[in-house]
N, C-alpha and C positions, 0 to 999 in steps of 0.2 A: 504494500500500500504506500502510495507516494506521497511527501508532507502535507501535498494540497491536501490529501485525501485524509487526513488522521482526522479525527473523534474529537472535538473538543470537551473536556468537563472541566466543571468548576470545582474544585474540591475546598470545602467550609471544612476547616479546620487550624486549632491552635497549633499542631506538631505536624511541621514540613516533612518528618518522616512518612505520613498518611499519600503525602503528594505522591514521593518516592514508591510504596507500597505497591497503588491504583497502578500508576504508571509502568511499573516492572510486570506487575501480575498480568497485564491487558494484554502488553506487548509481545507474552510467554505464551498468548495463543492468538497470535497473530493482530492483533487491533491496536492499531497507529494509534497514538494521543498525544494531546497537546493539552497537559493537566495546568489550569489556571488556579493558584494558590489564591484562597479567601480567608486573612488570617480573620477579621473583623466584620462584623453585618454591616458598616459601614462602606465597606470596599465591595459589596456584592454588586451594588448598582452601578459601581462605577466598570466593573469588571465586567456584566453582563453585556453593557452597552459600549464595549472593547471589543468583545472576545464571545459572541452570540453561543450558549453552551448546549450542547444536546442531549448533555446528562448532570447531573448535580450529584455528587456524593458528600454527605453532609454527616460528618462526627458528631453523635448526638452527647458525647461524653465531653467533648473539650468544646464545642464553638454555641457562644451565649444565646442564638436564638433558637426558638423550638420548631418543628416541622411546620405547624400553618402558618407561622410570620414569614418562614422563609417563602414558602409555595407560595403566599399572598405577594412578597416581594418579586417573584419572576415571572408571578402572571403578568406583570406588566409590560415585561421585554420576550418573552415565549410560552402559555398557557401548557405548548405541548411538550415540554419537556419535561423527563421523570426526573424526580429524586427518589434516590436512595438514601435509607438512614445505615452509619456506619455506628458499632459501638465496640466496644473489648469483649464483650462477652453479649448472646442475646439470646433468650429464650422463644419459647412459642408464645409466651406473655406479651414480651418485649415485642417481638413481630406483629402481633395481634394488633397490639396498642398504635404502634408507629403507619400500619396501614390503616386503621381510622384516622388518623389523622393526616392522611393525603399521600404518605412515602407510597413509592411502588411495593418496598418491602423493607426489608431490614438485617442486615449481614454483619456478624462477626470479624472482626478484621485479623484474625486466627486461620479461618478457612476461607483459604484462598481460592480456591476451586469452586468455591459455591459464588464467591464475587464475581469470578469470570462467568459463571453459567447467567448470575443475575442480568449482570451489563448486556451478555449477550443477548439476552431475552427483550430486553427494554429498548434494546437498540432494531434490535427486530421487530418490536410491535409499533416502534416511532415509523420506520418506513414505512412499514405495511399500512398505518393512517394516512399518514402523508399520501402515501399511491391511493387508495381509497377517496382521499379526500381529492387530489386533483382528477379523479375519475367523474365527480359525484361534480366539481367545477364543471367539468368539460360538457355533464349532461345538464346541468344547469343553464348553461350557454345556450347549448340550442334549444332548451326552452324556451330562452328569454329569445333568439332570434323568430324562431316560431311567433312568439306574442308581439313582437314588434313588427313582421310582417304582418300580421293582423289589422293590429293596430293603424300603421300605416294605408294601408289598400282603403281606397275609393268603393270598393265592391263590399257589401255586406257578406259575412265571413263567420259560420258556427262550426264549431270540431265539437266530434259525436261522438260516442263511444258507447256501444250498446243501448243504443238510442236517447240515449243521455246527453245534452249540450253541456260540455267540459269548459269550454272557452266560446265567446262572442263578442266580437270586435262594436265597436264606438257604432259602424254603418248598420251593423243588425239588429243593435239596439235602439235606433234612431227609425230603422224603416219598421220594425214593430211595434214601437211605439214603447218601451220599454223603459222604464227611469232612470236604471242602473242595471250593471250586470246581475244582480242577485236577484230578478225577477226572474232571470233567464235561464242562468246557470244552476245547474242541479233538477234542471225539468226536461221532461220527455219533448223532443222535438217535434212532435208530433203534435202537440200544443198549437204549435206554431202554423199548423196547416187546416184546412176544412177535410172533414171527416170521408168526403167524396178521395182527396187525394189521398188519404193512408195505405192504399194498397200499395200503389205504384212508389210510395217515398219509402215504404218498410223492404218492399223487394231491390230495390235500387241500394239502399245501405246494406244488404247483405252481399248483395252480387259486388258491392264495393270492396267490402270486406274479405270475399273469397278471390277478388282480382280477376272479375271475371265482367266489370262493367268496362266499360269501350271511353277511353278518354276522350274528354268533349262531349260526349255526350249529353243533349239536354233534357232535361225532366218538367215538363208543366206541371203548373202547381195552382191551386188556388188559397190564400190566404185563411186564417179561422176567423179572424176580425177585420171590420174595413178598414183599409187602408186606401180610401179614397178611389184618386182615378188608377190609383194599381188592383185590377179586382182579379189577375192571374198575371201568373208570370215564369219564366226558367229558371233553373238551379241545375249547377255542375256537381260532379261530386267527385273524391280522387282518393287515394288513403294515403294518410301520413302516419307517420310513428312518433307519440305525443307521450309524455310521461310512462317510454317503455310499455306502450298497449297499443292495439291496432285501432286506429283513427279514422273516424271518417271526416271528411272538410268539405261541408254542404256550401257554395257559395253562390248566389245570387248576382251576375253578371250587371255591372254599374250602369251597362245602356239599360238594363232595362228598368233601374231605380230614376234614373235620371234623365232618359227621354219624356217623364212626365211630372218632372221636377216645376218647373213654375208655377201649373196648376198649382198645386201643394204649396209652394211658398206662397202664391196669392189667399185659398185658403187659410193658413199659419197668421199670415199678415193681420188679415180681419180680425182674428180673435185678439188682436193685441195692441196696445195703447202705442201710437207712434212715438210718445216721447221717451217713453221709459224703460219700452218694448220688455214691458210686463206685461199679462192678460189684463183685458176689460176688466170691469166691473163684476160685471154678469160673467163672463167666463170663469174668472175668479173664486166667484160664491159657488157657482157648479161642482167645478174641480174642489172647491174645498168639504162640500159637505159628502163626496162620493171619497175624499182623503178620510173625512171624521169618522166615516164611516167604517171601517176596515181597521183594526190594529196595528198599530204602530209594528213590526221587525223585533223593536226592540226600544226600551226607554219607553216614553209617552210624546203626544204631541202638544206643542205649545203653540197660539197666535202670539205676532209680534205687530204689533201698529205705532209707525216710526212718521212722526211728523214733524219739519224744520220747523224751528222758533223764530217769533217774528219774519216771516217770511217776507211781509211788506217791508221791511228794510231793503230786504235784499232785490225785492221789484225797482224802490224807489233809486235804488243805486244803481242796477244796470239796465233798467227800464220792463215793463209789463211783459212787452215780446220774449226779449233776450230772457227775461224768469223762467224759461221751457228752457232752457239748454243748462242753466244750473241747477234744473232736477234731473235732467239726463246726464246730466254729471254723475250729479248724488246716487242715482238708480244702477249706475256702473261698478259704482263701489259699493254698493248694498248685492248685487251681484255675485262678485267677486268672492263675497262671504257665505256663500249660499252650497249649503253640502247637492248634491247629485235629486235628494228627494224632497229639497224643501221648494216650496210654491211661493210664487209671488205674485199679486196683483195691484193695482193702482185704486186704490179702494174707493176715493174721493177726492178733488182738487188738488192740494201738493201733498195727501196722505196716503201712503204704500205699506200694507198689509202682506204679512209672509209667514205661513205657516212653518214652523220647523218642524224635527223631528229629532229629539236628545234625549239621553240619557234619568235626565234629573230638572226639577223647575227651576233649582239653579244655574245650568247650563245654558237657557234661554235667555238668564239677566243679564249672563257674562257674556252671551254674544250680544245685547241689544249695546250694552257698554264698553264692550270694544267697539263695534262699529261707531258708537258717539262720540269715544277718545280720538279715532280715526280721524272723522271728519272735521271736528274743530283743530285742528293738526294741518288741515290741506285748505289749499289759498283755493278759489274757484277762478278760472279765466273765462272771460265774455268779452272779444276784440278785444279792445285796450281798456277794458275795466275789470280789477280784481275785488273780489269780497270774499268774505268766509261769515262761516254759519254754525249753529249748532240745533242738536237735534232733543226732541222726546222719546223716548221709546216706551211703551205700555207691553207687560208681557204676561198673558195667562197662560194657566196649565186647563187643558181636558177635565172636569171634573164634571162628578155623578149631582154637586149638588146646582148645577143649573139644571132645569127642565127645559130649556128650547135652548136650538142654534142661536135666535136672535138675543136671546139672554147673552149666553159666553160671547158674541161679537161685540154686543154691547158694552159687556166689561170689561172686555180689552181696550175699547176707546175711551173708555172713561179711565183708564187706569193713566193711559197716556194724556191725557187731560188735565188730570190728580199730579203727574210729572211738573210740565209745563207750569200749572200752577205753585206748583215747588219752587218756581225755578228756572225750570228746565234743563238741560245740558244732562242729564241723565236718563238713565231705563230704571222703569219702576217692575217688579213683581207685584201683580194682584196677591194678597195674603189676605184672602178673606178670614172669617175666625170662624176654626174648622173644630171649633169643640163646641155646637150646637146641638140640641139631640139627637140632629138625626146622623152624625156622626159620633155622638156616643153610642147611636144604637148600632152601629154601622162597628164603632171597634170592641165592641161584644163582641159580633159574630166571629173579627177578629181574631180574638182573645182566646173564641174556643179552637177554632183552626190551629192557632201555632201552637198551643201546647197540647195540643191531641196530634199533631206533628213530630214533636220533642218528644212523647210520650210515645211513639209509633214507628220513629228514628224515620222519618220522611222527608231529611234536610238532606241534601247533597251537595258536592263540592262543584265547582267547576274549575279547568285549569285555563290559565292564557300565558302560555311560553312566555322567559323574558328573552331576547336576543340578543345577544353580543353583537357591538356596531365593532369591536376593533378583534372579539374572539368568541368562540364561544365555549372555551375551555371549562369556563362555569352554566350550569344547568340549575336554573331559574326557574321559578313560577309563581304568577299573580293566582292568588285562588281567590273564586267566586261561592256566593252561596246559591241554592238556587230549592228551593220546596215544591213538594209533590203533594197533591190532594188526597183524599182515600179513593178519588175514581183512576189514580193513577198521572194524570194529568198535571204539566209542569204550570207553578203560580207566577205570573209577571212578579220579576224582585221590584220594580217601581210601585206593586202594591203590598207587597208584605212588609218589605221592610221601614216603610215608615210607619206602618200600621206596628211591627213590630218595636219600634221606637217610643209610640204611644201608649202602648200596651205594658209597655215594662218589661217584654220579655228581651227586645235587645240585646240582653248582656249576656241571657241564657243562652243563643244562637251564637253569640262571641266564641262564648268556650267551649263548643259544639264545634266550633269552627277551628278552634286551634287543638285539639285535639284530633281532629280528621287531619286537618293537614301534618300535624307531627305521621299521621298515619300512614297518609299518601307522601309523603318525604320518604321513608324507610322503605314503604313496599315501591317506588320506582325509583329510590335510590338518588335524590334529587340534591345538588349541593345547598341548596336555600329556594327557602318558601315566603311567601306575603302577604299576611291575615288580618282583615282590616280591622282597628279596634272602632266602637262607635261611642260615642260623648262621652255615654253613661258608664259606660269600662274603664276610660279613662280616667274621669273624677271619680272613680270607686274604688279607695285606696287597699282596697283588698284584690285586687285585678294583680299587681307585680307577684304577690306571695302566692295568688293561684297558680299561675304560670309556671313559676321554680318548681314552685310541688309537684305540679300536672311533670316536667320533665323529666324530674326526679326520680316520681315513681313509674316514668313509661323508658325510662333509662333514656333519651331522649336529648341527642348534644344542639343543647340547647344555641350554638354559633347558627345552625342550619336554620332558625326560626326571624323570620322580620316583623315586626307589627310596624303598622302602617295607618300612622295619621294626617288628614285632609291639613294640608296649611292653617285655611283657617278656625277649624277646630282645635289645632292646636298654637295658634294666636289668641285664641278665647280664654282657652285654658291653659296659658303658658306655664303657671308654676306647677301644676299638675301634670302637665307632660313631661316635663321636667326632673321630678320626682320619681315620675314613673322610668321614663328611660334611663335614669342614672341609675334603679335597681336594678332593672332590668342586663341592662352593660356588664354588670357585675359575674353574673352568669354567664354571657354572651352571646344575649337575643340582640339583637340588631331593630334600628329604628329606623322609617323611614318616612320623610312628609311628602303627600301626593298632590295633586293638584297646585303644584307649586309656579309662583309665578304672577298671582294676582293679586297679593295683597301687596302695600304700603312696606315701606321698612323688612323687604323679606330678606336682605342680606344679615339684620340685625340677629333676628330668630334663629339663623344658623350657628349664630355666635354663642348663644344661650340652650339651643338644645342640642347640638351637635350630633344632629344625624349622620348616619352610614350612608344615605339614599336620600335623593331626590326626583321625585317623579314631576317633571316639567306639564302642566297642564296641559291635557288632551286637546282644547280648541284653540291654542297656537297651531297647532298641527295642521290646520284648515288652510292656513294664508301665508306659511313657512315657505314655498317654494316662491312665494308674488312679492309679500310683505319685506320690505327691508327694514323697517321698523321692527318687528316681529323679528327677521333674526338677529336682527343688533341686540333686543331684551332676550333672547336667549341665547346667544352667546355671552354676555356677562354673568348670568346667570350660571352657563359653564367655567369662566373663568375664576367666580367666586366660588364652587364649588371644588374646582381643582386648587384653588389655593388652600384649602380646608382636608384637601384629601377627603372629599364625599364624592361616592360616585353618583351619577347622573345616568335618568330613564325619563327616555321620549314616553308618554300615554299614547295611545289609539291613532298610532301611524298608519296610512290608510294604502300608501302606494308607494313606490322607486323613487317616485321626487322628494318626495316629503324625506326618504332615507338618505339619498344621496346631499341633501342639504344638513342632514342631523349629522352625518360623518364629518364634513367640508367643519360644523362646529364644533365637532370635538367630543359629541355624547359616548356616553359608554355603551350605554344601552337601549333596548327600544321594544314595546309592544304593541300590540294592537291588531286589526285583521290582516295585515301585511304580512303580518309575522306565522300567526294562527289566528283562526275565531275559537272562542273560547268550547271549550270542550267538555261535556260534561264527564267524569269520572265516581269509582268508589259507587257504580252501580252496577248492577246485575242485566237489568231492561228497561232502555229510556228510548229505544229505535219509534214506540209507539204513543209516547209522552207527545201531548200540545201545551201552547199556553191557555193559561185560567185567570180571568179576572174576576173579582171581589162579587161583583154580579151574578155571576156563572156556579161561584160558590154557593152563593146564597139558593139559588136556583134548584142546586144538589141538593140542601140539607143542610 
């Protein structure tokens, strides 16, 4: 083996005879090295980033730091690189112990022959990843070229797979009429067609798939829904090879979407307001009440009603006319904020209505309140007159206690109204006061649900991968909760769990919750888990001692556990969080604040709690590839973090852009659908679970 060729290790140790030792023993069956002496954990970082090593052997008897300081130290210059623990003497104990704690294993430095078999072994199983891994690149690759011809093509474009749409490009979703991919994907293509055509579309994907259809070939089709003046039309079909399965690529020939293309944009046109090129009025109210009507995916839905303040200023300044192009301004950047399924229409004079679709009803105040920070931020141009503006936003949530549409619209303008008269320059949340009877009667029914839940063990976890943006050496997981009815049926968490907040059971579903995850930590062998504490957990100064105990007696190393508090919940309850995570440390549960990013003073907090993690708020994530505003505040946010040694996690990354920009700042980490959609686990049979709302319950019994 030639010098280029030798092995470099690092060797952590106080006695340069270890160095000699490694070095003779390796070289005695053949394996070149180039042993880098680490007398001090001071010198490891400087060495690493010298001298890139591929093995670590580490004297656990002479050099001061212990197996996971050091493994935490090289993750940062090579995740895949093993250490070895070296001692004078090591039992099956000693072994035992040193490979919980991250070594590959643990060797006597007496038997020589067992140190050569070790290295040999580790050095074995480093290539053999390495090849694996650039194997698993390479088929990466041509997925993503696959998805970006897609993507790219003017032709509407769906890959099949046992009759199943796998992938559907931007054009197939547009000419079906489709909101987003996830209408599409995961449903029978056959969907897609009128019931006349399923013969010849079912025979034509087989003969595809046996290589027995005739290339070019075209298939007539007729549509399941109108599409206008397209009422039939051709589809080619070919096979490809797509995530290692045999593919079909159904595509739709661009003449013939687009030889009757203007009809349709004439069409398109009418439903929509020329200034703002939102829908009408009336189109508006249509599409919104066929929206309220259907469940949200996922979260709930919120109206937002966004109207500029004193708007006659801003007439008298660039005149009555010129006032329509500084709302077409405005409507470009309310736009721009607008996820894949939210609606928008021009509700009334300079007032524009947009349905969203989020998580949580504070999710809706924070986007009405960024978009309001935005805009009194940007100058407006009209020829040679500049103004600037600020806005209202009124934001309600769906609830059971309006009785009519016109009620919930109407509360939403008035909420934005209630703004204005504030003020203005703000989004207000409607908070009506939801402890009237008929939501005391309402969290009875509640009350009996979750602990006949609790009592029936009907709670379940869900996982959402974390990602490595620089490795993915460590194996992460955000865990969810998620409740099952007695009819089997999965509960929207948008209704249990504030109902369980209400209720006072919260705290019992906490510790339900971290003990499943110590569970699902060990049975998939996970390096670290992320179990959300909620208010009442955390001001409950008996929350740190249950923990300890819970690991105690489930033997349970306690480093692998994060709890995870919202910023501003834990800005509310700063000394309390405080208290709690400093016990907590002690053991070495790790802490982590989510939704980080939108409060006041958030670089002070980190000074004071000193989190392990920070989870950057999921609706930056929205306007991270547009917004330069946006990544200026989170990249300081990264760089405050890295000055602290906290590491940093992107929330609910959606796509390549949004990734490609979180790397470019520096993030550690990243989740969201991009990554995985959340998956449920720690069940037996959930293939036949729906979701259930509080209504639905009631309905059962």
């Amino acid at each position: 083996m030639s010098a280029s060729d030798a092995i470099s290790i690092a060797v952590l140790t106080s006695n340069e005879d270890d160095v000699a030792l490694i070095n003779s023993a390796l070289r005695d069956v053949g394996i070149a090295t180039r042993c880098n002496w680490v007398k001090a954990p001071g010198d490891l970082a400087i060495s690493l980033s010298k001298h890139p090593a591929e093995l670590i052997a580490l004297n656990l008897d002479t050099y001061p730091d212990p197996i996971r300081t050091v493994i935490k130290q090289k993750d940062r210059f090579n995740p895949e690189t093993p250490v070895i623990g070296l001692k004078t003497e090591a039992d099956e104990v000693a072994i035992e112990k040193a490979m919980e704690h991250g070594a590959k294993d643990l060797v006597s430095l007496s038997l020589v022959s067992r140190l050569q078999a070790v290295v040999k072994r580790e050095l074995r199983a480093l290539r053999v990843e390495r090849a694996l891994n650039s194997t698993l690149t390479s088929a990466t690759e041509y997925k993503r070229q696959i998805k970006e011809y897609l993507q790219t093509s003017n032709s509407p474009i769906a890959l099949v797979q046992d009759g199943i749409i796998v992938e559907a490009n931007a054009e197939w979703l547009r000419l079906f009429r489709a909101a987003n991919s996830e209408e599409v994907v995961g449903m029978p293509v056959m969907d897609s067609f009128h019931s006349e055509s399923h013969a010849a579309v079912k025979g034509a994907l087989v003969a595809t798939v046996q290589g027995k259809w005739v290339a070019g070939e075209k298939l007539k089709v007729k549509p399941e829904h109108d599409l206008g003046d397209l009422q039939d039309f051709n589809i080619e079909l070919s096979r490809v090879e797509y995530d290692g399965a045999s593919t079909v690529q159904v595509r739709v020939p661009a003449e013939e979407v687009h030889s009757k293309e203007p009809t349709k944009l004439v069409h398109d046109a009418l439903k929509r307001d020329p200034t703002t090129l939102f829908y009408h009025r009336a189109q508006f109210i249509e599409r919104l009440k066929k929206r309220l009507g259907r469940k949200p995916s996922s979260g709930l839905h919120l109206l937002a009603y966004i109207k500029p303040d004193k708007f006659s200023a801003v007439q008298k300044k660039v005149g009555v006319l010129e006032s329509e192009e500084v709302l077409a301004q405005l409507s470009e950047m309310i736009r721009r904020r607008l996820h894949p399924r939210d609606v928008a229409g021009r509700f009334e004079g300079t007032g524009i209505m947009v349905l969203l679709e989020r998580g949580k009803e504070r999710d809706g105040q924070l986007w009405g309140q960024q978009l309001v920070d935005f805009v009194k931020s940007q100058t407006f141009e009209v020829g040679d007159v500049s103004t600037q503006m600020t806005l209202s936003v009124g934001v309600c949530a769906v609830s059971k206690r309006f009785d009519s549409f016109e009620e919930f619209v109407s509360t939403t303008v008035e909420t934005c109204l209630q703004a204005r008269a504030d003020g203005g320059d703000t989004a207000m949340l409607n908070e009506a006061d939801e402890q009237d009877t008929k939501q005391k009667e309402l969290d009875g029914v509640w009350a009996k649900h979750l602990k006949a839940a609790l009592m029936d063990d009907r709670f379940q976890l869900a996982q959402l991968p974390i990602a490595g943006l620089r490795s993915d050496s460590i194996e992460m997981y955000d865990l969810l909760v998620r409740m099952i009815d007695e009819q089997g049926n999965s509960v929207l968490p948008s209704e249990f769990i504030p109902a369980a907040e209400r209720t006072n059971t919260i705290k019992s579903i906490d510790r339900w919750m971290i003990k499943a995850s110590m569970d699902f930590c060990v049975k998939n062998d996970a390096d670290r888990v992320f179990v959300r504490l909620s208010k009442k957990s955390v001001v409950d100064v008996s929350t740190a001692d249950w923990i300890k105990a819970t690991c105690d007696e489930e033997g349970f190393d306690a480093s692998r556990l994060v709890v995870q508090i919202p910023e501003r919940d834990a800005a509310m309850h700063i000394r309390q969080v405080q208290n709690l995570a400093k016990s907590l440390k002690n053991v070495g549960v790790g802490l982590a604040l989510e939704h980080f990013g939108v409060a006041d003073g958030k670089f002070q907090i980190l000074d004071i709690l000193k989190p392990d993690y920070i989870k950057i708020e999921g609706e930056l994530m929205h306007t991270i590839m547009t917004d330069n505003d946006v990544q200026t505040q989170v990249e300081s946010i990264v760089e405050a973090a890295d000055k602290r040694s906290i590491r940093t996690i992107a929330e609910r990354v959606e796509n390549a852009n949004a990734m490609a920009v979180l790397f470019q700042l520096g993030l550690d980490f990243m989740q969201g659908h991009y990554v995985h959609e959340a998956e449920v686990v720690l069940s037996d049979d959930t293939a036949n679970t729906k979701q259930q709302t509080l209504a639905q319950l009631i309905a059962a019994g």
